[in-house]
C-alpha positions as CSV (number, residue, x, y, z in Angstrom):
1,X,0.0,0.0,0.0
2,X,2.9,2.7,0.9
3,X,4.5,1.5,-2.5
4,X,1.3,2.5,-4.4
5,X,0.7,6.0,-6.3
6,X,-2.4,6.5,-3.9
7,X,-0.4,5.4,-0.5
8,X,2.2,8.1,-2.1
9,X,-0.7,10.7,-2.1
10,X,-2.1,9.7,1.4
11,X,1.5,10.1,2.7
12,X,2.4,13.9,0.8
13,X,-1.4,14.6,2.0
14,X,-1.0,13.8,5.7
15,X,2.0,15.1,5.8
16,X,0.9,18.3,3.6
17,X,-2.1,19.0,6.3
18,X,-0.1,18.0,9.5
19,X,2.2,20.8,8.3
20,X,-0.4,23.1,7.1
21,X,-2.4,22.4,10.8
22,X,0.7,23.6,12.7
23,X,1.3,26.3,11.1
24,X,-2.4,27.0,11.3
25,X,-2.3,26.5,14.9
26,X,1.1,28.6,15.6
27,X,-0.5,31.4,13.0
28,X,-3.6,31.4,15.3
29,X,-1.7,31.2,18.7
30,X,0.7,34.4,17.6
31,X,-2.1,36.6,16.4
32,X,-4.7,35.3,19.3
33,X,-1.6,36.4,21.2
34,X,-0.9,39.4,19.6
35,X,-4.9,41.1,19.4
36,X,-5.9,39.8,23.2
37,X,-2.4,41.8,23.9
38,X,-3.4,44.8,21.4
39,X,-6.8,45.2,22.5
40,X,-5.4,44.4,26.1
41,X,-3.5,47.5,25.4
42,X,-6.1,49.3,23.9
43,X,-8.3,49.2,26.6
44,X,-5.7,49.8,29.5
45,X,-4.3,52.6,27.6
46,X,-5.1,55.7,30.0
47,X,-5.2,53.3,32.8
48,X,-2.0,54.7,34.6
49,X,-2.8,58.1,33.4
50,X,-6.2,58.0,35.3
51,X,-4.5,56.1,38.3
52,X,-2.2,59.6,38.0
53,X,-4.6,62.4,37.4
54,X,-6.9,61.1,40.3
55,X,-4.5,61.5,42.6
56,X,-4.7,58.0,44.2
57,X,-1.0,57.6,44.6
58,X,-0.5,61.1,46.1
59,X,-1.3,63.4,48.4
60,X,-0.2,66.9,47.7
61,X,1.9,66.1,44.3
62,X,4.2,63.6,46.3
63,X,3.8,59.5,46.1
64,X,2.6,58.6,49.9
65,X,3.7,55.3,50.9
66,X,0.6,54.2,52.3
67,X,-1.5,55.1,50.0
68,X,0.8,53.6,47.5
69,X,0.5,50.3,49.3
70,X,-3.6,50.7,49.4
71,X,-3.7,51.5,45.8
72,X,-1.5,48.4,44.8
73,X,-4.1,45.8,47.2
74,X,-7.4,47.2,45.8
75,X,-6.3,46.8,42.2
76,X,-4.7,43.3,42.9
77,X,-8.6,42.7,44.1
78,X,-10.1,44.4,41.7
79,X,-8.0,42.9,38.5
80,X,-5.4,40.2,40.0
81,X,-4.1,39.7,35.9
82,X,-2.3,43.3,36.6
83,X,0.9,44.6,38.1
84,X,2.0,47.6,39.5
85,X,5.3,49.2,39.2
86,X,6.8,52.5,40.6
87,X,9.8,53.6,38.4
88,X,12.1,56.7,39.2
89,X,12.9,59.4,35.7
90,X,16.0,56.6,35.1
91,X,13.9,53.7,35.1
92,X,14.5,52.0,38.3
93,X,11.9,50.0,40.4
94,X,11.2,51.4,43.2
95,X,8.2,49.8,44.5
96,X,6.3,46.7,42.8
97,X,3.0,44.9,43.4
98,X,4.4,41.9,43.0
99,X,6.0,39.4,45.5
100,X,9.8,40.4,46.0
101,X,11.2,37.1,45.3
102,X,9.7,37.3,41.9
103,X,11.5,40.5,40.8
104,X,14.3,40.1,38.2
105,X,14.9,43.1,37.2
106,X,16.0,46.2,39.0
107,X,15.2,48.4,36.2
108,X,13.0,48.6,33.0
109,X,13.8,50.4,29.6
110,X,12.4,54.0,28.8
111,X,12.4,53.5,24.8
112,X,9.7,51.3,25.0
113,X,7.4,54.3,27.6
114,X,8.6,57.1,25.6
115,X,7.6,55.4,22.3
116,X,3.7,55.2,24.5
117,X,3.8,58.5,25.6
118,X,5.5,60.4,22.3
119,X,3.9,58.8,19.2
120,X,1.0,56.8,18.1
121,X,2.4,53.7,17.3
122,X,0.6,50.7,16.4
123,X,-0.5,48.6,19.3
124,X,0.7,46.4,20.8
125,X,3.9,48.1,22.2
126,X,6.1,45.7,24.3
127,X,7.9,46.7,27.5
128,X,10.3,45.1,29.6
129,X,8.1,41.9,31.9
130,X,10.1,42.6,35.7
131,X,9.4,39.2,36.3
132,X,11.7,37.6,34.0
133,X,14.9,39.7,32.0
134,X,14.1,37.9,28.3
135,X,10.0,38.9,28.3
136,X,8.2,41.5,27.2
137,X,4.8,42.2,27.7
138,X,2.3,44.8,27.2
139,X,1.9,47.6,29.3
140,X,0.3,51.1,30.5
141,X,2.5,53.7,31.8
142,X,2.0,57.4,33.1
143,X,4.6,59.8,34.2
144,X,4.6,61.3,37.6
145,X,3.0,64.3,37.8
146,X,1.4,64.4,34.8
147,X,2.9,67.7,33.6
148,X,6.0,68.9,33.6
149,X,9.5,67.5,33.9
150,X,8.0,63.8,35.6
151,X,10.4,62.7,38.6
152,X,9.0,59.1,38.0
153,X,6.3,56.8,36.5
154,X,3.5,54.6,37.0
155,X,4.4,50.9,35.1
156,X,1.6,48.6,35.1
157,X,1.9,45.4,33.2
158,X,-1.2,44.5,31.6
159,X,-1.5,40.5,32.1
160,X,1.0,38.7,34.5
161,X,2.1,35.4,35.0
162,X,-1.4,33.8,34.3
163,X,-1.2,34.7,30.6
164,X,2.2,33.6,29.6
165,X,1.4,30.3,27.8
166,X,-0.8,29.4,24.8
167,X,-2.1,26.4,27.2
168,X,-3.2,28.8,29.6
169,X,-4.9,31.1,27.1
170,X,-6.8,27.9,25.4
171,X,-7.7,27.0,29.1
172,X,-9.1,30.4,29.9
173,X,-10.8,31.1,26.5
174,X,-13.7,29.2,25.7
175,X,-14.0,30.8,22.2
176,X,-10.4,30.1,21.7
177,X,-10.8,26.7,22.8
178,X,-14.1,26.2,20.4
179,X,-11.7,27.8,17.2
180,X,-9.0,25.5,17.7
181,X,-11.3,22.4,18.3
182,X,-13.6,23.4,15.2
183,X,-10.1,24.3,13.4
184,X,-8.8,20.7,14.3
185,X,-12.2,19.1,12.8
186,X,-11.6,20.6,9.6
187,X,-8.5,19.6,9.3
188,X,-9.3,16.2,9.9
189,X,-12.6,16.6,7.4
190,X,-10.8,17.7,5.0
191,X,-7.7,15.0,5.3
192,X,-10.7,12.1,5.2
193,X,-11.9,14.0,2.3
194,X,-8.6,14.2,0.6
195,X,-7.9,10.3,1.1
196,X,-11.3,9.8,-0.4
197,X,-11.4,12.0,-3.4
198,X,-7.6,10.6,-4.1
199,X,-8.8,7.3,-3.7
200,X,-11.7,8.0,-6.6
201,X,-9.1,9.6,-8.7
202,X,-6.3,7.0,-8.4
203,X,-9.0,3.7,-9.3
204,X,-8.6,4.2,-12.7
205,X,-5.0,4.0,-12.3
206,X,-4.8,0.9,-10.5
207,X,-7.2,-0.7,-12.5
208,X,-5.0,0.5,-15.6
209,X,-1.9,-1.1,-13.6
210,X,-3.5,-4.4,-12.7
211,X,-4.4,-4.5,-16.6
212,X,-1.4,-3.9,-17.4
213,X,0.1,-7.1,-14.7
214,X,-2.6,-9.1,-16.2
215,X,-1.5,-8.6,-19.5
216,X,2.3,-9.0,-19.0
217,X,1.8,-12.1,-16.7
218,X,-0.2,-13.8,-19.6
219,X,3.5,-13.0,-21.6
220,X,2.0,-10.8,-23.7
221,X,-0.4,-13.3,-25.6
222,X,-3.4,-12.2,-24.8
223,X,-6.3,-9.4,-26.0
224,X,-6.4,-7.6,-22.3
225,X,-8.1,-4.1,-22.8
226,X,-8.9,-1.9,-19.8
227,X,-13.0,-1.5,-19.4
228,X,-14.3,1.3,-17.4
229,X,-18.2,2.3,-16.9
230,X,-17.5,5.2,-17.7
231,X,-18.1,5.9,-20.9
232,X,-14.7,8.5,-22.4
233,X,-15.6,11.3,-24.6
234,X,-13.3,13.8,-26.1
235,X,-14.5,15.8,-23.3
236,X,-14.0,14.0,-20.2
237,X,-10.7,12.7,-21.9
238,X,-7.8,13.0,-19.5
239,X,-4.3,11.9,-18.9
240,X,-5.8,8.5,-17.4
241,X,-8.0,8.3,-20.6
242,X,-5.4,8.8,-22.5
243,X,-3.2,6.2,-21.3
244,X,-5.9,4.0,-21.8
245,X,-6.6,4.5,-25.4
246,X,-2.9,4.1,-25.8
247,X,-2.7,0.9,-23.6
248,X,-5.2,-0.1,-25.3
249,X,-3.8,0.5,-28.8
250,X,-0.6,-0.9,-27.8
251,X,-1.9,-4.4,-26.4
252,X,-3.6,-4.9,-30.5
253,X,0.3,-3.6,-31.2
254,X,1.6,-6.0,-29.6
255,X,0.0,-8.7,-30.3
256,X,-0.1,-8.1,-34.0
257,X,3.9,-7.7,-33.8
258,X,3.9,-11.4,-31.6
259,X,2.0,-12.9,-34.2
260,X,4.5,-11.5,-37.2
261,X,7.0,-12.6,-35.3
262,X,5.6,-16.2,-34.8
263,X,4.9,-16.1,-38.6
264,X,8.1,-14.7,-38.9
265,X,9.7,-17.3,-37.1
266,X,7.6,-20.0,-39.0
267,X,8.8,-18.8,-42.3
268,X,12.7,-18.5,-41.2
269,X,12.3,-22.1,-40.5
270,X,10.5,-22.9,-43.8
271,X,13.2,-20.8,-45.3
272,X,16.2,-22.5,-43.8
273,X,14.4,-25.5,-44.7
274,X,13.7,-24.4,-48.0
275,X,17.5,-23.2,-48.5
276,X,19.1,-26.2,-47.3
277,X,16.6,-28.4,-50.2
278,X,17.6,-26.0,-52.9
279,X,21.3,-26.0,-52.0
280,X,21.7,-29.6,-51.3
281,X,19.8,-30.8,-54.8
282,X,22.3,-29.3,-56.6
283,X,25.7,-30.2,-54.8
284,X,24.8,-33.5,-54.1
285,X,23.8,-33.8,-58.5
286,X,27.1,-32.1,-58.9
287,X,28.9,-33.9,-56.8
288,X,27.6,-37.5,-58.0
289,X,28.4,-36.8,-61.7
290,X,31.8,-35.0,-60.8
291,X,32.2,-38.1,-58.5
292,X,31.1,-40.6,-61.3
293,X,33.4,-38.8,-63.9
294,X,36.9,-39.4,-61.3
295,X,35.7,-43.3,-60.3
296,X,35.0,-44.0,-63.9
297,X,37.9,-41.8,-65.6
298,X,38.9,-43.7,-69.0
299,X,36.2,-45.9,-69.2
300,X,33.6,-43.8,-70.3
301,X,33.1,-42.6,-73.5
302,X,33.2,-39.1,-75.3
303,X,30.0,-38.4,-75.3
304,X,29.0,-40.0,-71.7
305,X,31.5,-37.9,-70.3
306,X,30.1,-34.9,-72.5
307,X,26.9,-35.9,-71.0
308,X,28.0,-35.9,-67.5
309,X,29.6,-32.6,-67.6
310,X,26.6,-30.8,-69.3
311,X,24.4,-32.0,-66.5
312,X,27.1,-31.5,-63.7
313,X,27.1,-27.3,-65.3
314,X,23.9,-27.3,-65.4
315,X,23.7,-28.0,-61.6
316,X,26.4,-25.9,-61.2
317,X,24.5,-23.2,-63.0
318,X,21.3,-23.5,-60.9
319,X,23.5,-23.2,-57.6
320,X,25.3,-20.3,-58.6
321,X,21.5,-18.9,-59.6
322,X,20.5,-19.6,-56.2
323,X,23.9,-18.3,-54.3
324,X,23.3,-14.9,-56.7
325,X,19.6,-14.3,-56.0
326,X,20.0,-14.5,-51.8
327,X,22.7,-12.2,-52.1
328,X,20.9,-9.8,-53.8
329,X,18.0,-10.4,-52.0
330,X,20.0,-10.1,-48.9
331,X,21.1,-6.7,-50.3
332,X,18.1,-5.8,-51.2
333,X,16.7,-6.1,-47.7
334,X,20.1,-4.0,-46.4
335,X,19.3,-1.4,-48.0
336,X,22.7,-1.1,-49.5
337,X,21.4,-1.1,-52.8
338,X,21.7,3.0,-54.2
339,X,18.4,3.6,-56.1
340,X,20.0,5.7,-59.3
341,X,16.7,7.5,-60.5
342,X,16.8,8.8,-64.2
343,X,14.6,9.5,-66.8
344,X,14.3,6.7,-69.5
345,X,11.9,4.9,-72.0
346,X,10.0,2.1,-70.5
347,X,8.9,1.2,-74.4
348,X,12.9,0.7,-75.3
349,X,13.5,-0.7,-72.1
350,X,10.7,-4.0,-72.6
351,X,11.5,-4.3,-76.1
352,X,15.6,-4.8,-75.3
353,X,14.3,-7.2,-72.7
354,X,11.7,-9.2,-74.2
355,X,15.1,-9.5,-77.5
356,X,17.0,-10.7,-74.7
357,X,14.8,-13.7,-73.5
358,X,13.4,-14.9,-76.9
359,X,15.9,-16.9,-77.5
360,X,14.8,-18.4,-74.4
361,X,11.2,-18.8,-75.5
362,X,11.3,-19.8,-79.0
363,X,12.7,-23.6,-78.0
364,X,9.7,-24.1,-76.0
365,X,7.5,-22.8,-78.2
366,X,5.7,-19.9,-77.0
367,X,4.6,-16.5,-78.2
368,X,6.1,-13.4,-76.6
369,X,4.3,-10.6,-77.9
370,X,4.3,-6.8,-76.7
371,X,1.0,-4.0,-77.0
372,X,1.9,-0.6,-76.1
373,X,1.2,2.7,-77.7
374,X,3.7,4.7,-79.6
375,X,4.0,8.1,-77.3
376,X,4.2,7.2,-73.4
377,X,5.8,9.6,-71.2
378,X,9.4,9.0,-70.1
379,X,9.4,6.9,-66.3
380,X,11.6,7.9,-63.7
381,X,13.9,4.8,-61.7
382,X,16.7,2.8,-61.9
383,X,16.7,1.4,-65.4
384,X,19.2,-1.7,-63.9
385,X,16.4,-2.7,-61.1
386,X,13.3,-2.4,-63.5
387,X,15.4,-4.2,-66.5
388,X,15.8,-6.9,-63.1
389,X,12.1,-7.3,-62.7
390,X,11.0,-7.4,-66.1
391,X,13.4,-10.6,-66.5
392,X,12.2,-12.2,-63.3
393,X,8.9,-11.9,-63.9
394,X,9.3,-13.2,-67.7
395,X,11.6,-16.0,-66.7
396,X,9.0,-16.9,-64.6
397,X,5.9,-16.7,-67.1
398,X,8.1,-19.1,-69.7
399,X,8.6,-21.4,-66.6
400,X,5.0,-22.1,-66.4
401,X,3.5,-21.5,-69.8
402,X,3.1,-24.8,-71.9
403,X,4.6,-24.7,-75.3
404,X,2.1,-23.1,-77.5
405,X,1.0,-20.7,-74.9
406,X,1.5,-17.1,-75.3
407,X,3.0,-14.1,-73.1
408,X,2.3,-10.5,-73.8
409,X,4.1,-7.4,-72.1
410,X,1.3,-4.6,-72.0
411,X,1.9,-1.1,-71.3
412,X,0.0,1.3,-70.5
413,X,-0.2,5.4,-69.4
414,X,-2.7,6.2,-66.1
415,X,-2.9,9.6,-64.9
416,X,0.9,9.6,-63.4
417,X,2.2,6.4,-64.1
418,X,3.0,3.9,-66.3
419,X,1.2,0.6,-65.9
420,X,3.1,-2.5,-66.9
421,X,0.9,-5.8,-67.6
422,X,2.7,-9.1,-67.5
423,X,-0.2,-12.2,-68.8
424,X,1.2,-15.4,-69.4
425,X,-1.5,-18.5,-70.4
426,X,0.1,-20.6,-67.8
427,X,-1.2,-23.1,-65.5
428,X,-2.8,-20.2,-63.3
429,X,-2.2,-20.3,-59.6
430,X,-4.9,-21.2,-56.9
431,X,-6.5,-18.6,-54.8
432,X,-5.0,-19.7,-51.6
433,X,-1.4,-19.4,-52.6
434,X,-2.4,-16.1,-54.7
435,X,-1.4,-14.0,-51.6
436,X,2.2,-16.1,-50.6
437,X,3.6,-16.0,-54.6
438,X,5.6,-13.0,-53.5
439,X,7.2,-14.6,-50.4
440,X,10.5,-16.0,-50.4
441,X,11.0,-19.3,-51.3
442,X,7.4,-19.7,-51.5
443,X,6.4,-22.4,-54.5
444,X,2.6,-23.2,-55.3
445,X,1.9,-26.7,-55.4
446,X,2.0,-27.1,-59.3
447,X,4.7,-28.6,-61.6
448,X,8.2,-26.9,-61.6
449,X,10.3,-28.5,-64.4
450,X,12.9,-25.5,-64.1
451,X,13.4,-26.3,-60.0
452,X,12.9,-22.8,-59.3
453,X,13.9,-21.6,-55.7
454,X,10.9,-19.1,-55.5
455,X,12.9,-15.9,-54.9
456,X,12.3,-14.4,-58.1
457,X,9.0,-12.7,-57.5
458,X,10.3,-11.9,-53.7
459,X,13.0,-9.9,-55.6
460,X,11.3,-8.0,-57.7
461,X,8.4,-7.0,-55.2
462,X,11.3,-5.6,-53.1
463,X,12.7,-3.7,-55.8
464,X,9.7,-1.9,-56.4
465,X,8.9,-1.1,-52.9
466,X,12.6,0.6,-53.1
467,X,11.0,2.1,-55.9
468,X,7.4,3.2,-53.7
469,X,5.9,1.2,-56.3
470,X,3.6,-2.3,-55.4
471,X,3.0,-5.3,-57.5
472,X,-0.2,-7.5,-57.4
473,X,-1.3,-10.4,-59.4
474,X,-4.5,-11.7,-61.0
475,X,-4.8,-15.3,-61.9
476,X,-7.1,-18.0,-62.8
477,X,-6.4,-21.6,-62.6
478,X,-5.8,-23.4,-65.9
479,X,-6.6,-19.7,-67.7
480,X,-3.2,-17.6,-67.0
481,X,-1.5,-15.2,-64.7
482,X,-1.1,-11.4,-64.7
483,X,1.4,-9.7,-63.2
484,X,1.0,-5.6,-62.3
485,X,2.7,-3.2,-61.6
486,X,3.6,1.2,-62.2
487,X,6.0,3.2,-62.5
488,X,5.9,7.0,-61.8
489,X,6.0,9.5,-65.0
490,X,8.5,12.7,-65.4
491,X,5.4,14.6,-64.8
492,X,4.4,13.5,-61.5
């Protein structure tokens, strides 16, 4: 609980009131203090001065003793808070109220009387306290006589010993007792209050947390999404919501990038898999012949060795095929490969291509044919990389078209492209493998006579992604296969 965000808040807000209630109460305590001593003050102002002008501590202009000494008991029974002191011009005590023992001081300062008698300061004025040499207390004070130069003064301290604790105050003071009692309440309301209201604001938190435990303790395989009954408008959208949306958003992340992965995995298997078949079909052909041709060296013939040879190239051929196209595709994929984009014919660049594989198609006996019109806007790539997907895609019509079938190489202009149609009238390719024919190593189930390793297509649909460009495919089974794809213009 003190680990949690709302045991955090709990602690910073008890500890925030606790500090904000004593200085509340210390506030409250110095200025109770300071307006019982100020209106204290106030009150008891011309208190000496009518104790003076009355006469009641002399007979004649002089101080008398005795009545001194009567003056002194009837205001300790009138007001028993006061006390009386007797001060010559210098300051000294010369007769007190107060018990003797008690008496600290032999003198008191002036500034503080002269500041009461000269000038209007604001009360409360503090003079020295008799009773102890580091107080100060409030005071009235009158010089003796009145007028004239004064040859002493009357010191009465307003509030004695009874007053000089906050305890004693609270004791004394009913109202001050109720105020810091009702001050104490709401403290404590307002604490409870605080917890709860923290409490209501931090559930959506901790739900959001144990989501988010829930979801990592499943190891991240599992659709967890945070529900609340609250429904969350843009309005009422806050941090909290926020994080939620984006929790939210990134569990489906997640998930989707697991499941990648897990195909991802899948297909590096199939791949390795894949690779190791391709590779080892060739070497071990290559290797029998070669190994044929040394065990049987002079007893063959010419022509058997011709033949052995020719079919140990051959196999030589296809695994140097194989070696070239996982180097480029690894290169691809690298991104090592410098797109060079210029400005060239796509018309010139098809026909050089389709010259280059007729020899190819004209033993099998199919019809490679090309349909474009005569003015097409120049395209902008690398002419290398485009002359590579036009071959792969080509070698791989001829590979499964049927002699007698026909290829055509279509071209056409769209509003800022080129569009390049591929149709072969091949054995077609089912529609569940439709979507995989551009994945490595990927090979429908039909018949392959050339032992292609499937990378062909995975080539050239990374080529034009290098290029921003997509390719797609449209086949029917038994009809033929199309491939698509475009290539921007100068003008876009």
């Amino acid at each position: 609980m003190a680990r949690s965000l709302y045991g955090k808040l709990a602690l910073v807000l008890f500890i925030l009131f606790g500090s904000v209630g004593m200085l509340y109460t210390s506030l409250t305590s110095f200025t109770t203090r300071m307006y019982q001593q100020e209106v204290n003050q106030k009150l008891n102002r011309a208190l000496a001065r009518n104790i003076v002008g009355d006469q009641l501590l002399s007979s004649q202009g002089e101080v008398s003793p005795y009545a001194l000494k009567e003056l002194f008991h009837l205001l300790m029974i009138v007001n028993p808070s006061i006390e009386m002191y007797l001060l010559d011009a210098q300051g000294v005590i010369l007769n007190f109220s107060a018990p003797a023992e008690k008496i600290k001081r032999s003198a008191v300062s002036l500034d503080p009387i002269q500041r009461f008698l000269t000038t209007e300061d604001t009360f409360p004025i503090l003079g020295d306290d008799p009773r102890d040499t580091s107080r100060h207390k409030v005071f009235s004070v009158a010089p003796i006589p009145l007028t004239g130069s004064p040859t002493g003064y009357l010191y009465i301290v307003l509030g004695g010993e009874e007053y000089d604790s906050v305890v004693d105050m609270l004791q004394r003071s009913y109202i001050l007792r109720l105020s810091f009692w009702a001050a104490l309440a709401g403290l404590v309301f307002a604490l409870l209050a605080g917890l709860v209201l923290f409490n209501m604001l931090t559930r959506r938190l901790r739900l959001l947390a144990s989501t988010m435990d829930r979801f990592a303790k499943s190891d991240f395989s599992h659709a967890i999404s945070m529900r609340t009954h609250e429904p969350v408008t843009e309005r009422s959208r806050d941090e909290i919501d926020r994080l939620q949306i984006t929790f939210n958003l990134m569990v489906q992340r997640i998930l989707k990038q697991v499941d990648t992965l897990k195909q991802t995995d899948t297909l590096r298997r199939e791949l390795v898999a894949n690779v190791s078949h391709d590779l080892r079909t060739p070497l071990a052909s290559l290797h029998g012949y070669l190994e044929t041709l040394m065990i049987k060296e002079g007893s063959l013939t010419r022509e058997e060795s011709r033949a052995f040879l020719d079919i140990a190239l051959k196999q030589s051929e296809r695994l140097r095929r194989l070696v070239g196209e996982l180097f480029e595709l690894a290169r691809l994929d690298s991104q090592e490969v410098h797109i060079d984009h210029e400005q060239f014919s796509l018309a010139e660049l098809v026909q050089d291509v389709c010259q280059k594989v007729q020899l190819t198609v004209e033993p099998k006996g199919i019809t490679l044919k090309t349909s474009f019109p005569e003015a097409l806007p120049f395209v902008v790539a690398d002419i290398g990389l485009i002359e590579r997907v036009l071959e792969n895609i080509l070698h791989n019509a001829i590979r499964y078209t049927k002699s007698g079938g026909l290829i055509t190489v279509s071209l056409s202009q769209q509003s800022q492209s080129v569009r390049v149609q591929i149709a072969d009238t091949g054995c077609g390719i089912a529609a569940q493998d439709l979507s995989h024919i551009f994945d490595r190593f990927y090979r429908a189930d039909r018949q392959d006579p050339a032992g292609g390793a499937g990378l062909g297509l995975a080539i050239s649909k990374r080529i034009l992604e290098l290029h921003g460009s997509t390719i797609r495919a449209e086949s029917t089974q038994n009809v033929g296969t199309t491939m698509i794809f475009d290539l921007p213009t100068v003008l876009s």
